[in-house]
N, C-alpha and C positions, 0 to 999 in steps of 0.2 A: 775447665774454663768456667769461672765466676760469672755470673752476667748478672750478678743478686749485685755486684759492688759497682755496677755502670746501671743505674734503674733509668728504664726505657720512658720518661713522661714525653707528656706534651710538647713540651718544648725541646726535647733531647728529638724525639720525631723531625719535628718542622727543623730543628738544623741538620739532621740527616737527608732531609727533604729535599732544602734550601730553594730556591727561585733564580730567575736569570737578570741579563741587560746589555754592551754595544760593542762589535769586534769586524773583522773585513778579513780579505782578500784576493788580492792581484797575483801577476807573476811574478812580482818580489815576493809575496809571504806562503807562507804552509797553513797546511790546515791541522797538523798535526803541533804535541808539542814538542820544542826543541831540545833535544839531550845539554847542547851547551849552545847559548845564546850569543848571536856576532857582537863584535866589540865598537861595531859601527862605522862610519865614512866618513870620510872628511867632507866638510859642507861647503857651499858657496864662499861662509865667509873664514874658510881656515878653519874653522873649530871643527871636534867631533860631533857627531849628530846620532844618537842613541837609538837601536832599534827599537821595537814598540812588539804590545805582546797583551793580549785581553787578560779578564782576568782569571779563567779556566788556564789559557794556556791552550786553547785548540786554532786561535788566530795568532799571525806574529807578522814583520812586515819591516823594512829598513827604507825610511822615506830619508829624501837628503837634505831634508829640508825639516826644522821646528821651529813654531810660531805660537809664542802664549801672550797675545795683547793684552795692553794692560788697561785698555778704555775703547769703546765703540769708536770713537774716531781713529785709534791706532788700527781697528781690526780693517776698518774701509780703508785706507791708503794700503796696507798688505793687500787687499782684496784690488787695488785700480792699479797695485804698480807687480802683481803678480806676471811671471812667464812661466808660468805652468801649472799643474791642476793642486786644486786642497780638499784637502778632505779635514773635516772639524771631529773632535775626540771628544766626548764625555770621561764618563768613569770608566770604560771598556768593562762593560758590564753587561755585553751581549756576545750573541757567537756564532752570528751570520756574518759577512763579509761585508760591513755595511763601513768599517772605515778604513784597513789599510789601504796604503798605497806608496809607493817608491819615488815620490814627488813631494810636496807640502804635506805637512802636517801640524792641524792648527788647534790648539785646545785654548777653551773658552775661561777656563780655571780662573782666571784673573777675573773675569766678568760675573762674579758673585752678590748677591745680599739681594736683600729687598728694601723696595720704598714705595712710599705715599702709601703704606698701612692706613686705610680708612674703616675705622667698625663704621662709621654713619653707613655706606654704602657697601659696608662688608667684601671689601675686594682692597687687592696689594698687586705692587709689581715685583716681580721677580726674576733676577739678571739669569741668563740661559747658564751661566756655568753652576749655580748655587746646587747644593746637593741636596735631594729634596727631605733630610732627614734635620736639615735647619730652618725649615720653612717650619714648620710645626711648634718647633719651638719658638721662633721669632713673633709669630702669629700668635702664641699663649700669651704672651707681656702684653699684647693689647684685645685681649678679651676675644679672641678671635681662633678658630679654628677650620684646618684643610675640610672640605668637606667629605675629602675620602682618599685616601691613599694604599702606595701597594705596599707588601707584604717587606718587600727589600727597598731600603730606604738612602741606600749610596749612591745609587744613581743620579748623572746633572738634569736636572729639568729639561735642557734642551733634544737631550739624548734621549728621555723618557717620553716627553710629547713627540718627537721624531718617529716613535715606534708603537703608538697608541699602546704605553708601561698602563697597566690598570690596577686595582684592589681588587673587592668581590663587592658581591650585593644584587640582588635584581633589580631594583630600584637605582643602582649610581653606576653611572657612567665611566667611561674611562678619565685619566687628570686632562687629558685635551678638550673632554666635557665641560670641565670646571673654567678653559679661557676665554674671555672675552675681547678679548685683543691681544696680538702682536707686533713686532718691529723685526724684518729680515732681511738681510742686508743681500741684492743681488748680484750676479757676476760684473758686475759696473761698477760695484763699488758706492751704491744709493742705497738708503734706507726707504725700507715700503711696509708701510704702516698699515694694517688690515684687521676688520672685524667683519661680526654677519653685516654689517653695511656700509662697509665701506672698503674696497677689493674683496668682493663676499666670494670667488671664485680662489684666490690665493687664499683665502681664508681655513673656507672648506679642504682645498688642499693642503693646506704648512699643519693639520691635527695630526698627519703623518706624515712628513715630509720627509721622512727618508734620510734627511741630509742633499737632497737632489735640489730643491727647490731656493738655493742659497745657503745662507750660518743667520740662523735666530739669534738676537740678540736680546730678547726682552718680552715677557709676555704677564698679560694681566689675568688673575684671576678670581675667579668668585671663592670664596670663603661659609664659612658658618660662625656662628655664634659658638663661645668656647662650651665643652664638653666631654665630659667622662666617660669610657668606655665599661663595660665589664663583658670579659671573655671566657667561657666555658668549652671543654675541650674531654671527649670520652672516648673510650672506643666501643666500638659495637662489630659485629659480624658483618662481612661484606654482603651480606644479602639484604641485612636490614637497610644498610644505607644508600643501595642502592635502590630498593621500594621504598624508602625515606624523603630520599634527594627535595624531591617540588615540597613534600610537606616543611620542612626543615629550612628551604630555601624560605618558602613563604611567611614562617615564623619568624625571622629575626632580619635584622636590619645585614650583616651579613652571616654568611654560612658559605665552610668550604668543608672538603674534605678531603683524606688523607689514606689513598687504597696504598696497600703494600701489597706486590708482586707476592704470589708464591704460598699466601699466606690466608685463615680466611676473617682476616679482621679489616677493618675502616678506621682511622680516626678521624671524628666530626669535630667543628671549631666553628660556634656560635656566639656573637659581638652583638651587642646589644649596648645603647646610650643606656646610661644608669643616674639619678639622683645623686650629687655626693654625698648626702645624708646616708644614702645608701649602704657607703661604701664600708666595711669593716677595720675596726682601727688594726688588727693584727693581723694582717694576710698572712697564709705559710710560705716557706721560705720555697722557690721553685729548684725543684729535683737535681743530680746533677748533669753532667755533662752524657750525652749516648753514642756518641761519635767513634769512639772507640770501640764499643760495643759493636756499632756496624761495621767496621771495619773488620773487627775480629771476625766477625758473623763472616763475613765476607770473603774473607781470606781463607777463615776454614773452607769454604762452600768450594773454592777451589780444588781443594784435595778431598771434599767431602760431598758433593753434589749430591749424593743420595740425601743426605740430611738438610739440604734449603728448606723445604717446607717444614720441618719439625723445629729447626733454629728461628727460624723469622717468627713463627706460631707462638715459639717457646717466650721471644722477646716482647711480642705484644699482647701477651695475654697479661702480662704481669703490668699492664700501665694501667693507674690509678684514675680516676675523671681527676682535674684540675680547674680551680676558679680563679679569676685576676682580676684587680681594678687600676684604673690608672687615665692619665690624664688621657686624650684621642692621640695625640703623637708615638705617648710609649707603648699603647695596646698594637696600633698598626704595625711599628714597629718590628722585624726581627732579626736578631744576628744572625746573619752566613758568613759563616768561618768556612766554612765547608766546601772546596771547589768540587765542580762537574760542570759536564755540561749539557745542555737540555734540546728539547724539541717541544713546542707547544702549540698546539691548533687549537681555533675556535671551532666548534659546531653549532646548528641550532639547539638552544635552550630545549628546546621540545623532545630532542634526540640524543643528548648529553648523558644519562646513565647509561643508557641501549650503548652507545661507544663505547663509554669507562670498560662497560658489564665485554663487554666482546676483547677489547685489548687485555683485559686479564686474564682472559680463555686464552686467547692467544698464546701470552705468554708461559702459561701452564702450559696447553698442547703442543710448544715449539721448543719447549724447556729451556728459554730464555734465560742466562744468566746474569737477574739483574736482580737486587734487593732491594733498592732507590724507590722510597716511596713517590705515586705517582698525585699529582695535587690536581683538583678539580674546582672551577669555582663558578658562580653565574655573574654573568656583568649585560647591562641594561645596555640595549643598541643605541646608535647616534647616526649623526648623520656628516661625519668625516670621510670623505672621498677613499680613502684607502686603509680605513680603519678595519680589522677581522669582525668587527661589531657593527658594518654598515647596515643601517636600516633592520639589523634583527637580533634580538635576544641569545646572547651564548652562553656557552658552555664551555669556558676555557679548559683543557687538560694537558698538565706541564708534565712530559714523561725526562728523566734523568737517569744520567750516571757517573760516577765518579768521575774524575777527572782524568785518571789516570789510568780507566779499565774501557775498552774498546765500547764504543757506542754505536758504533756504524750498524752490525747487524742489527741491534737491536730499533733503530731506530730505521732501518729499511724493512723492517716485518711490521710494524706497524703503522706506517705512515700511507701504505694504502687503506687501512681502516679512515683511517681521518677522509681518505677522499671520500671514498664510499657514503660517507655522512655530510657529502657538501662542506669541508671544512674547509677554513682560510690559516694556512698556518701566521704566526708570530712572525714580524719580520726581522725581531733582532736574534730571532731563536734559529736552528738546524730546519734548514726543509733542503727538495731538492728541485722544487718549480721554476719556471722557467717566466716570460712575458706572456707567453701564450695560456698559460694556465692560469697568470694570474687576471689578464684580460675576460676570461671567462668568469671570473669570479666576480668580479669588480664591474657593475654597468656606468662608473665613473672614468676607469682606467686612461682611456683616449684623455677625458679632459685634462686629467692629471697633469699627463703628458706635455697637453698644451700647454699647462700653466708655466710647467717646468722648461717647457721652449723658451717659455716669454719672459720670464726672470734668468737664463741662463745657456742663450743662444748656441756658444759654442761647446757647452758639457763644460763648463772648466770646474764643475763641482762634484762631477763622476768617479767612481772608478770601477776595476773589471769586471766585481759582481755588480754594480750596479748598471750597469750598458748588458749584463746578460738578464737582471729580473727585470728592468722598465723596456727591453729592448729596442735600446738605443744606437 
């Protein structure tokens, strides 16, 4: 086996890696994925009506009903003349149980773009379906740039503020940090218009709304001045980077990193605004594809377990550092081709390697078989009612695995770790908490609650994971 003609860089890593975002389930769907997928039902009005399926493939669900409005006024008349419950879709680009349901189902996809781009006051609006990998670029044509974005850029806005989707950096917040207003339409079928002053308690609650608290249709937000990134990416030994971490963190505007199971390397990835005088006219050309590489890795390790730690070693001892420039869109930016599916908790910032450093012991001394590098990042607290980042500094760590290779153990041997560290896991990611766990985590929870009474009396925006995590 060649692994000299699959070279393992920076970038072959991070699509190995990959990142998450929005999926469900009720007693119509599975959590698994389906061998052959239903051909669907016939719907209210005669036609067929298409099962539904994230996009790992570990949610799937056959609602009888689909609704893609084509304007904020068609989504309200569906919403006042509804007789049964909705549940709204993004890109199904998460893999918690946050949207199927055997009832409505309603994507926003029509409800895209942005308007009233203002650089005077550096803020735009942007419709809940748009994806947020066109925000960035709509934003460059007028001198204007996201102030910080996440790693996976397919995700709909509405779906990503739904679930506090973040980037990295200690200093920036999650994207619900970045709004300052939104529009969401309640089970009545009214538009309710909210900032910090004005519904400042729906406010605080819609930075993660779940999808409970109504269908967002619209939301405003803060911007930066346009700007160049440059990205540096090495690897180093897992011991450095994890006596690294706060240094490395506190150096550059963002910093993440990239532990591989099994093995004793890190890769680090440092983002830094750059001058474009800077920037060098002939960048090298980025590595090629690694994917395959782990795979192989991977498949061997099946018949070859004795040899995981010498094949994974063997793959990243040989990756190069790498440098990039490029406008803020395309550096944030990154492909996932790559399905899995994940589990991500926040810890405190302060506790965040001590975790990393203990789930890799773990998985050595359990001899977990997983190669799935594990990503770690710091993101700056806020003050969103049900955000993993309320009121304190974290330490996100997104542990993965392929799509198609059993995750359940691996992710029930570690996920008591994350408590032990006070973690909040990801809501659109694998956990297995309940209301009562997350009540404890949350000294807003109750309110939430409320809010979610008062915009949506009778649940008609629930479905069965969500009546078992808000305990409803």
């Amino acid at each position: 086996m060649n692994f000299d003609r699959i070279p393992l860089s920076r970038r072959n890593l991070l699509k190995a890696a990959g990142a998450g975002l929005l999926a469900g389930g009720t007693s119509a769907c599975s959590s698994q994925p389906q061998a052959k997928a239903p051909i669907g039902v016939v719907g209210k009005d005669g036609k067929r009506v298409l099962p539904w399926s994230n996009w790992s493939g570990n949610q799937s669900c056959q609602p009888n009903e689909r609704l893609v409005p084509r304007s904020e006024e068609q989504l309200l008349d569906a919403i006042r003349n509804a007789s049964q419950n909705i549940r709204s879709v993004g890109s199904g680009h998460s893999f918690s149980g946050l949207v199927p349901t055997d009832q409505t189902l309603l994507s926003l996809a029509r409800l895209r773009g942005l308007e009233n781009i203002n650089p005077e006051t550096m803020e735009a609006d942007v419709w809940a379906g748009t994806r947020l990998s066109q925000i960035g670029r709509k934003l460059w044509d007028h001198g204007m740039s996201t102030i910080n974005m996440s790693d996976i850029d397919t995700q709909a806005l509405g779906g990503a503020l739904a679930t506090s989707t973040h980037g990295t950096g200690k200093d920036l917040g999650t994207l619900s940090t970045h709004v300052t207003q939104m529009r969401i339409a309640n089970a009545a079928g009214e538009i309710i218009e909210c900032s910090a002053d004005q519904n400042s308690d729906l406010f605080h609650a819609a930075g993660n709304n779940l999808g409970a608290l109504g269908i967002m249709t619209k939301a405003r937000i803060k911007t930066d001045k346009a700007y160049h990134l440059k990205e540096h990416s090495w690897m180093m030994s897992e011991q450095e980077g994890l006596e690294r971490a706060e240094e490395l963190r506190d150096s550059h505007r963002h910093y993440e990193m990239y532990a591989l199971p099994h093995s004793d390397y890190m890769l680090g990835i440092a983002i830094d605004k750059v001058d474009p005088a800077d920037i060098p006219e002939n960048q090298a050309e980025p590595s090629g594809d690694a994917y395959e590489a782990f795979r192989m890795m991977s498949n061997l390790i099946d018949y070859m377990p004795f040899a995981r730690s010498w094949l994974v070693n063997f793959g990243a001892g040989g990756v190069e550092p790498e440098t990039r420039y490029g406008k803020s869109w395309e550096i944030f930016g990154n492909l996932r081709d790559i399905r899995f599916n994940e589990m991500e908790y926040t810890v405190p910032a302060e506790v965040g390697p001590q975790c990393l450093r203990e789930i890799l012991q773990t998985i050595k001394q359990k001899n977990i078989p997983v190669i799935f590098p594990i990503e770690a990042r710091y993101i700056k607290g806020d003050d969103v009612w049900l955000s993993p980042f309320y009121q304190r500094d974290g330490f996100a760590i997104s542990c993965h695995n392929f799509h198609d290779k059993d995750y359940k153990k691996y992710f029930a041997a570690i996920e008591p770790i994350f408590w032990k560290y006070d973690g909040r896991p990801h809501w659109g990611k694998i956990h297995t908490l309940a209301a009562k766990e997350f009540a404890a985590r949350y000294d807003r929870f109750d309110d939430f609650l409320r809010v979610r009474k008062e915009m949506d009396p009778d649940g008609r925006f629930l479905n069965e994971h969500l009546r078992h995590t808000l305990g409803v």
